[in-house]
N, C-alpha and C positions, 0 to 999 in steps of 0.2 A: 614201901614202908607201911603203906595201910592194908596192904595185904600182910605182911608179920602180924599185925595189931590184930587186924580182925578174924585172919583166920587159926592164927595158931597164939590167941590171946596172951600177947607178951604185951608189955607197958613199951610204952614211949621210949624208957633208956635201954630197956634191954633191946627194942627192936632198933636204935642207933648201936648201942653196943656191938649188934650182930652184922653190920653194915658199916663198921667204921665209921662212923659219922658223926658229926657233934651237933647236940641238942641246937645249939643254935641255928644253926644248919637246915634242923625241920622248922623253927618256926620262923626264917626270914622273911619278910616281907618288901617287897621291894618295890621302894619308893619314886613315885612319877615325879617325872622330870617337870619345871613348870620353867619355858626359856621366853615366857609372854615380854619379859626385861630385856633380853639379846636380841628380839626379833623387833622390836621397836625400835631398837636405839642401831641395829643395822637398817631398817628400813628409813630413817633418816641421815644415814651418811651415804646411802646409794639415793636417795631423791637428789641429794646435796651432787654428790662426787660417784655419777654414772658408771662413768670407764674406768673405775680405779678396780682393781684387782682383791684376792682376798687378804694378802699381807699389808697392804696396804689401809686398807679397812680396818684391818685388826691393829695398828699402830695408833691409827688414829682414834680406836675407842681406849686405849690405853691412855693416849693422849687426856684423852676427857676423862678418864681416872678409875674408869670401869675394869676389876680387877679377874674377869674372866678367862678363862686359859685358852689358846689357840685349837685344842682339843675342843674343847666345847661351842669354841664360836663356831670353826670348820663345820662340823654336825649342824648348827644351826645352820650354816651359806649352804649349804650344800641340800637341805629338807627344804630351804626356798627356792632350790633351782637359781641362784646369784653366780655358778660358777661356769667360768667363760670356757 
C-alpha cells in the first residue's frame, strides 16, 4: 500500500481502489485486549475451587453475574496455564 503511495504517487483512495480495499481497512487499529477483570476473578475461583475444571469455572463466574463469553475466558485459562 505505501509502496502505491510513495512510489507511484497515488492518494490513499486511489492506491485502495487499486488493491480492492476499503479505506477503513488502511486505517484500522487494533485494539489491546485488557482481561486484568477475567484474570482476577478466575484467579479467585481457582484459589477457592482447585480441581474444578474449565467449564466448570466458567459456570460459576456466570453464576456471579460476569457476563463474559466462553471464548474469551478459554484464551484467558489457557494464557495462565489453569488447563489440566
Amino acid at each position: 500500500m505505501t509502496h502505491l503511495m510513495i512510489d507511484f504517487k497515488l492518494s490513499i483512495n486511489q492506491a485502495c481502489l487499486s488493491l480492492n480495499l476499503y479505506k477503513s481497512t488502511y486505517y484500522y487499529k487494533k485494539k489491546p485486549k485488557d482481561d486484568s477483570a477475567v484474570i482476577t476473578a478466575l484467579n479467585n475461583l481457582v484459589d477457592k475451587h482447585s480441581r474444578n475444571g474449565f467449564w466448570l469455572l466458567f459456570h460459576r463466574l456466570r453464576k456471579l453475574g460476569y457476563s463474559w463469553n466462553h471464548k474469551r475466558v478459554y484464551r484467558v485459562y489457557k494464557m495462565m496455564g489453569l488447563n489440566i
